[in-house]
KOLKE-26354 format. One record per residue (C-alpha): residue number from 1; residue in one letter; chain; x, y, z. Coordinates in steps of 0.2 Angstrom, whole numbers, plus 5000, padded with zeros to 4 digits. Example, Ala and Ser with C-alpha at 12.3 -4.5 7.8 and 13.67 -1.06 7.14 Angstrom:
% KOLKE-26354
SITE|num|residu|chaine|xx|yy|zz
SITE|1|a|A|5062|4978|5039
SITE|2|s|A|5068|4995|5036
***
This chain:
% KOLKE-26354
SITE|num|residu|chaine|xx|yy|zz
SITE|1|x|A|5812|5374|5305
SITE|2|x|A|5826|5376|5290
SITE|3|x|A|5829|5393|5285
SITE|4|x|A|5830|5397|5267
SITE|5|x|A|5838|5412|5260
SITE|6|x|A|5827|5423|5251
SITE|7|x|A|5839|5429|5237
SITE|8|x|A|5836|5421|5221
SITE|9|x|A|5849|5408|5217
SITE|10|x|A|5854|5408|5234
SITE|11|x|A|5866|5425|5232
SITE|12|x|A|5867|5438|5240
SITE|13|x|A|5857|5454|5233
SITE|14|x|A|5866|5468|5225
SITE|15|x|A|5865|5487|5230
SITE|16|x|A|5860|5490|5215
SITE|17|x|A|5844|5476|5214
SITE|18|x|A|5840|5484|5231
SITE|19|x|A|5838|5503|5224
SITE|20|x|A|5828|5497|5209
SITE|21|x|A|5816|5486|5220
SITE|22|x|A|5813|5501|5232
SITE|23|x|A|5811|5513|5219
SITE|24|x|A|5800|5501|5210
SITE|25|x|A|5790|5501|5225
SITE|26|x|A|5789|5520|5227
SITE|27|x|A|5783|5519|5209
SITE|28|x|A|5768|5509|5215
SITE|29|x|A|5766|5518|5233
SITE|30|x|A|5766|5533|5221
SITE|31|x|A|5753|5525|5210
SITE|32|x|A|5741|5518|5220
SITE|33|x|A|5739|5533|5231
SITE|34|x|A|5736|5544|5215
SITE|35|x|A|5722|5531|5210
SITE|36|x|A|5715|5529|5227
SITE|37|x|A|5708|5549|5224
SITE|38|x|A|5691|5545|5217
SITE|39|x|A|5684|5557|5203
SITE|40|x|A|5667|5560|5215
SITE|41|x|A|5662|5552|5232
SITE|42|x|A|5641|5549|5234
SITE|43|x|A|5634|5552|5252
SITE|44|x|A|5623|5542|5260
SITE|45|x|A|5610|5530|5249
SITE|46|x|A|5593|5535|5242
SITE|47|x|A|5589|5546|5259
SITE|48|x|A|5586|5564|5255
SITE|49|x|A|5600|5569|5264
SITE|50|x|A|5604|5587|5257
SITE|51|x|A|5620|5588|5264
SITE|52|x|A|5626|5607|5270
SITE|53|x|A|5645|5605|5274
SITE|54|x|A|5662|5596|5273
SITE|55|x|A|5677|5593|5281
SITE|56|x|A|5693|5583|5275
SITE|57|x|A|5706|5572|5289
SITE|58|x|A|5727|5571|5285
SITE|59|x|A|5722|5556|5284
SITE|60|x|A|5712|5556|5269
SITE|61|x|A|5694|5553|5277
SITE|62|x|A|5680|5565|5271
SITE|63|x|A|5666|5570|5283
SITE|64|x|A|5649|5577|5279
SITE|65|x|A|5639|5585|5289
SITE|66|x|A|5619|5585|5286
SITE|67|x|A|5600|5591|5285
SITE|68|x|A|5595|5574|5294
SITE|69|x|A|5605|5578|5308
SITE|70|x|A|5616|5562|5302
SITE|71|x|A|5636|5564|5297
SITE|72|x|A|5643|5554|5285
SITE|73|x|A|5661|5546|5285
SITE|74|x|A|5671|5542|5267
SITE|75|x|A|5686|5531|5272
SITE|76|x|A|5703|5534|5263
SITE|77|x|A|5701|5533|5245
SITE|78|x|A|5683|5528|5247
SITE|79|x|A|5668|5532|5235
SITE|80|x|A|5656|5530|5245
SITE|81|x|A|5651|5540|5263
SITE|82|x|A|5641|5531|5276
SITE|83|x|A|5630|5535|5291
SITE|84|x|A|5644|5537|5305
SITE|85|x|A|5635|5544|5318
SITE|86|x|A|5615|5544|5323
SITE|87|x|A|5604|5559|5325
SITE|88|x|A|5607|5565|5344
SITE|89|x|A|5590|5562|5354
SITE|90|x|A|5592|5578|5363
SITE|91|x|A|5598|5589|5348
SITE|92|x|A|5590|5601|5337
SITE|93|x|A|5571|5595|5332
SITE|94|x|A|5575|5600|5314
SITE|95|x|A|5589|5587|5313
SITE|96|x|A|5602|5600|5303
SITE|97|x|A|5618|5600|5303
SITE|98|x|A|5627|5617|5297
SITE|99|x|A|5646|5613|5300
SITE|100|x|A|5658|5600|5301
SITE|101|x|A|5678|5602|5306
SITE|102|x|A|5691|5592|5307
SITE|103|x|A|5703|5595|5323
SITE|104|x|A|5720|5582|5319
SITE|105|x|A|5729|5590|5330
SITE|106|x|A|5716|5583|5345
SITE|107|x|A|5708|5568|5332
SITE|108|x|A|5691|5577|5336
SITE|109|x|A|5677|5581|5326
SITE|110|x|A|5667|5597|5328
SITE|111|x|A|5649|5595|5323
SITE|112|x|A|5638|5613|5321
SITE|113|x|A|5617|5609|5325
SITE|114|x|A|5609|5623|5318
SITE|115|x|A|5598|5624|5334
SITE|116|x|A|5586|5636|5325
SITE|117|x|A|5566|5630|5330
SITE|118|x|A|5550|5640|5330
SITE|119|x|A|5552|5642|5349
SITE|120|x|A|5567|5647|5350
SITE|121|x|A|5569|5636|5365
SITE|122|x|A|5582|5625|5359
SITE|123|x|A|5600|5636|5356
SITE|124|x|A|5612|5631|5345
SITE|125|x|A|5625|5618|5348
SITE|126|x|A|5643|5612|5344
SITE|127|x|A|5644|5595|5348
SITE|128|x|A|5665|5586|5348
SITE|129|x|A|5667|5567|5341
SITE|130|x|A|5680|5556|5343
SITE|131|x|A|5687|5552|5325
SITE|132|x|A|5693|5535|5329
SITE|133|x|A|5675|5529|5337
SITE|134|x|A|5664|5541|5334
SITE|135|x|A|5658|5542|5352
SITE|136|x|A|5653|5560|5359
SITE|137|x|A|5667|5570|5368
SITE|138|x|A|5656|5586|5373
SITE|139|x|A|5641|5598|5370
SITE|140|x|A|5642|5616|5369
SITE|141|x|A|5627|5627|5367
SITE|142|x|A|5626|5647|5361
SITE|143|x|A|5622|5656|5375
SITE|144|x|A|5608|5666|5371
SITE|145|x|A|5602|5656|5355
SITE|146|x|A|5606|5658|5336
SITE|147|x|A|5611|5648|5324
SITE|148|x|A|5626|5639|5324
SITE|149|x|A|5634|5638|5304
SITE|150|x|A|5652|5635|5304
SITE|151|x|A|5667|5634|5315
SITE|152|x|A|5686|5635|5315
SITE|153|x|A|5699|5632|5329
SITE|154|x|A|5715|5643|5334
SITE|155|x|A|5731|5633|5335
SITE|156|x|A|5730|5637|5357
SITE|157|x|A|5712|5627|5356
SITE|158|x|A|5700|5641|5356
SITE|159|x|A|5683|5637|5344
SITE|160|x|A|5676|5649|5336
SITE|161|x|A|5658|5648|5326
SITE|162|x|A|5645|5658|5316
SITE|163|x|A|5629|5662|5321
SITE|164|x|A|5619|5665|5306
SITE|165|x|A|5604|5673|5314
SITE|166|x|A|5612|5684|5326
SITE|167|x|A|5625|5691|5316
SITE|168|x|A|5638|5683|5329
SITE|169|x|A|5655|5677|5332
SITE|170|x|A|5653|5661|5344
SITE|171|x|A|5671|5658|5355
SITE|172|x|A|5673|5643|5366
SITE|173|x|A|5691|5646|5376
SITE|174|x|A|5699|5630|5382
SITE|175|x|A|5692|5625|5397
SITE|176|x|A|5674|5632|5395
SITE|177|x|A|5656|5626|5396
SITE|178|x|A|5647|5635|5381
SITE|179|x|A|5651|5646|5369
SITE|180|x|A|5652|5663|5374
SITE|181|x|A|5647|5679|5362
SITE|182|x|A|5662|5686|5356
SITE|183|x|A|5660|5697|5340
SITE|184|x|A|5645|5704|5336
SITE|185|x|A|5643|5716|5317
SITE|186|x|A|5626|5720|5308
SITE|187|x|A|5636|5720|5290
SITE|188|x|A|5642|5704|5293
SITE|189|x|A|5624|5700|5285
SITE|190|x|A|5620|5682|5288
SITE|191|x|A|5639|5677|5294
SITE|192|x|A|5642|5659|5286
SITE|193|x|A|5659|5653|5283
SITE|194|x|A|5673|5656|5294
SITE|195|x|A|5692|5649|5296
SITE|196|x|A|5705|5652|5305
SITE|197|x|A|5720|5660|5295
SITE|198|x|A|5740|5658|5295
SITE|199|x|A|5742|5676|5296
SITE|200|x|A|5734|5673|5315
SITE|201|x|A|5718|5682|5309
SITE|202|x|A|5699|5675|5308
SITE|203|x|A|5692|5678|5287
SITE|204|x|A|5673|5677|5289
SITE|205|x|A|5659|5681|5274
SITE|206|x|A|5641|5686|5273
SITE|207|x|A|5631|5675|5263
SITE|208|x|A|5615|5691|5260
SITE|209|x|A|5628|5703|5262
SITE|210|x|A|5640|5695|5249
SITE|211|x|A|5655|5703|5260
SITE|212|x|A|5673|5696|5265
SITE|213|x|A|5680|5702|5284
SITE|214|x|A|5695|5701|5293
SITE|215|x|A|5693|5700|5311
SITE|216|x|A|5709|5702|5319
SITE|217|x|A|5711|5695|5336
SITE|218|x|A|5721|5706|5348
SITE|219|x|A|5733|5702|5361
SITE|220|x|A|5718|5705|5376
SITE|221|x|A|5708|5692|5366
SITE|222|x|A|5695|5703|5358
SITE|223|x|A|5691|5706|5340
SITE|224|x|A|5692|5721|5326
SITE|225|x|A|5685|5720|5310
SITE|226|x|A|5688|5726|5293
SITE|227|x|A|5681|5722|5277
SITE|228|x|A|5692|5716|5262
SITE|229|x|A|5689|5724|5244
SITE|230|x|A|5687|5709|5232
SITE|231|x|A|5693|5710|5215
SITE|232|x|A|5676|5703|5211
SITE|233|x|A|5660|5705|5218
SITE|234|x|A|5654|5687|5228
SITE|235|x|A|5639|5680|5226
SITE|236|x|A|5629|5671|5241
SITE|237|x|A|5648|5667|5250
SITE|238|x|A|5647|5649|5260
SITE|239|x|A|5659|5638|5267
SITE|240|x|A|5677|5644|5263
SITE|241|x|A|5694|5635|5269
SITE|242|x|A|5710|5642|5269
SITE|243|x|A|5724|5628|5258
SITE|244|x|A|5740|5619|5261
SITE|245|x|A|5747|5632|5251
SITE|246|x|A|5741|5648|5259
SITE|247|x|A|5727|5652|5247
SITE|248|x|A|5710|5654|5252
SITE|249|x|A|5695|5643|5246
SITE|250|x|A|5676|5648|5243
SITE|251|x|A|5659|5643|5237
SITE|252|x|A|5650|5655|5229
SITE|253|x|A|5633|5646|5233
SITE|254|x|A|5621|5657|5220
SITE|255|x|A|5610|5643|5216
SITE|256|x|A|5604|5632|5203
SITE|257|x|A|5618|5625|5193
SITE|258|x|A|5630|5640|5198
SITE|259|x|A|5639|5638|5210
SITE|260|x|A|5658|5645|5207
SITE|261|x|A|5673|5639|5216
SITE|262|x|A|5685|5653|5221
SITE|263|x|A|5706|5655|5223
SITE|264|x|A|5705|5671|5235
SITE|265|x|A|5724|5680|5238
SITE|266|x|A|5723|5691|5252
SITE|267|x|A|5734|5706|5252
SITE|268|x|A|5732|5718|5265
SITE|269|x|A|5714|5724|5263
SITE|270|x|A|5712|5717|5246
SITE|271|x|A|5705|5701|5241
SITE|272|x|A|5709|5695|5224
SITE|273|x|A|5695|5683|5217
SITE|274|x|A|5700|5669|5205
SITE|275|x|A|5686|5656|5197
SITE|276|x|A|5694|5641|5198
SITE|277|x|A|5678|5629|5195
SITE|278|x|A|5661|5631|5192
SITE|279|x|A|5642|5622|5188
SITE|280|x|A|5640|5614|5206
SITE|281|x|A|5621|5612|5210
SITE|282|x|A|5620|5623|5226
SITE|283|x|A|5639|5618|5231
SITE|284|x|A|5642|5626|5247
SITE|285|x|A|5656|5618|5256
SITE|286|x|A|5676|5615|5251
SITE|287|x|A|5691|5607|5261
SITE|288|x|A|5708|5606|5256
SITE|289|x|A|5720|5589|5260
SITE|290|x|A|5735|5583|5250
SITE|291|x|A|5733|5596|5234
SITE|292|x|A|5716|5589|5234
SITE|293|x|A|5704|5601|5235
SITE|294|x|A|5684|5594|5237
SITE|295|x|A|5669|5602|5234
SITE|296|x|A|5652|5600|5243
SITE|297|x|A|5634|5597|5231
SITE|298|x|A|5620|5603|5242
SITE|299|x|A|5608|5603|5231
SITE|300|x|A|5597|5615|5242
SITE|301|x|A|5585|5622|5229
SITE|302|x|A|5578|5605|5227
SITE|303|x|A|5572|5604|5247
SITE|304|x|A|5557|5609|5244
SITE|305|x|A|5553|5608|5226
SITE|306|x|A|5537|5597|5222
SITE|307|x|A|5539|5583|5210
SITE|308|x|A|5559|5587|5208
SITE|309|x|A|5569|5571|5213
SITE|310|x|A|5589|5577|5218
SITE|311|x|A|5596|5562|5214
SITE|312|x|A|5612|5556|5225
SITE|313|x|A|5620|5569|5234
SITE|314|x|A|5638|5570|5229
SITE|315|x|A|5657|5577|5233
SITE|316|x|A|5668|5582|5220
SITE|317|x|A|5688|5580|5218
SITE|318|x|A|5697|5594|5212
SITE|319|x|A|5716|5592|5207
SITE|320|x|A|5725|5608|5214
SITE|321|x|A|5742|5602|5203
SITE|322|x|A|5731|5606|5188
SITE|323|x|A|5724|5622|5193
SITE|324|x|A|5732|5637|5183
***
């Protein structure tokens, strides 16, 4: 076949043409990844799917964890989340799920099932997913029962999880079977959201005790904890995520139509609260990627209100650039 040469005319291209056609095509790169960040993304169709937590990939993708047992995947730039894995035959009979995490480092997927049943006969679980293909990597169950809420994971592996019944720290070490007891505090009251921090300490809150802690993690592997003074008092703390930028993010979940988003500075033992958004219905979950920070609608007040249709279940961008 004849080869052509690409340049126009025949010449050769200038140094200059090639710095204005890349920059040009910085530009759009620049431009199209601004756009691809959608204002809201909707989960699911018309199913009550009253979703209860969120987690965000490097990549972009947004996961949403649900009351149907069902988690839902929003590709890159997506507007819409879909059913990405099935309900578990074996798992918890109420089909909740309470937590979602994103693992990059491992491209795993931690799923928290709320495990709590009249009978108690069914504990909690943390359940592992393969990103890429969705298929299950391992099962984890609370020794002695409870109720699995939320999870984080230490840079060395370790997975640690809140047991909102029993008041518990959950910790799975490399390695392991199930997740052992690890932490254990009455004022903890109803422990919810917990994360990992990077200042090598665990930051959990009480959703009834309306509390901040520090649980410091010692060299012999076990845990001491302090509470944090806020600036503020909190109302119904949920899921919290610490950002890109080293600020901590938190959704006061009070009900209705209140829901507060939260900028928390930590500071030795002081926590300094800072609204940064509010008017969620019921939001309860936030995860930080790229300056995007994205905010869970649960919706929860609705469950089990007679007569009151939700509507669709949503996520909400929030720009950090434009956060004062």
């Amino acid at each position: 076949m004849e080869k052509t040469d690409p340049t126009p005319l025949g010449g050769r291209q200038s140094r200059a043409g090639v710095r204005f056609a890349v920059a040009i095509a910085l530009l759009a790169t620049t431009g199209a990844a601004h756009a691809a960040t959608p204002d809201k993304i909707k989960v699911g169709g018309t199913e009550a799917v009253f979703p209860e937590s969120l987690a965000a990939a490097k990549d972009g993708s947004i996961f949403v964890g649900s009351s149907l047992g069902v988690v839902y995947r929003a590709a890159p730039g997506a507007t819409q989340a879909d059913a990405w894995t099935p309900m578990p035959a074996d798992a918890d009979p109420y089909k909740r799920i309470n937590g979602v995490l994103v693992d990059d480092k491992t491209g795993t997927l931690l799923v928290c099932f709320s495990g709590t049943t009249p009978d108690g006969q069914r504990p909690a679980q943390v359940r592992t997913f393969d990103m890429k293909t969705g298929a299950v990597k391992g099962k984890y169950e609370f020794d002695g029962g409870g109720s699995c809420n939320d999870m984080t994971v230490a840079p060395e592996g370790t997975v640690y999880a809140s047991d909102f019944a029993g008041n518990r720290i959950m910790r799975l070490r490399p390695g392991a079977k199930s997740m052992e007891a690890w932490v254990m505090n009455a004022d903890f009251g109803s422990l919810d959201g917990i994360v990992y921090a990077p200042d090598g300490n665990l930051y959990v809150n009480g959703f009834r005790s309306n509390k901040l802690f520090r649980v410091a993690i010692a060299s012999d592997g076990s845990g001491k904890v302090s509470e944090l003074q806020t600036s503020a008092p909190l109302k119904a703390p949920d899921g919290m995520r610490f950002g890109e930028n080293g600020k901590l993010y938190l959704a006061e979940n009070q009900g209705g139509t209140a829901t507060q988003i939260d900028e928390i500075v930590i500071n030795g033992n002081m926590a300094t609260v800072k609204p940064i958004k509010t008017g969620y219905e019921n939001g309860c979950a936030v995860s930080e990627v790229n300056n995007t920070l994205w905010v869970l609608e649960s919706k929860q007040d609705l469950r089990n209100a007679t007569g009151k249709d939700p509507g669709g279940f949503f996520v909400y961008s929030v720009d950090l650039s434009t956060v004062k």
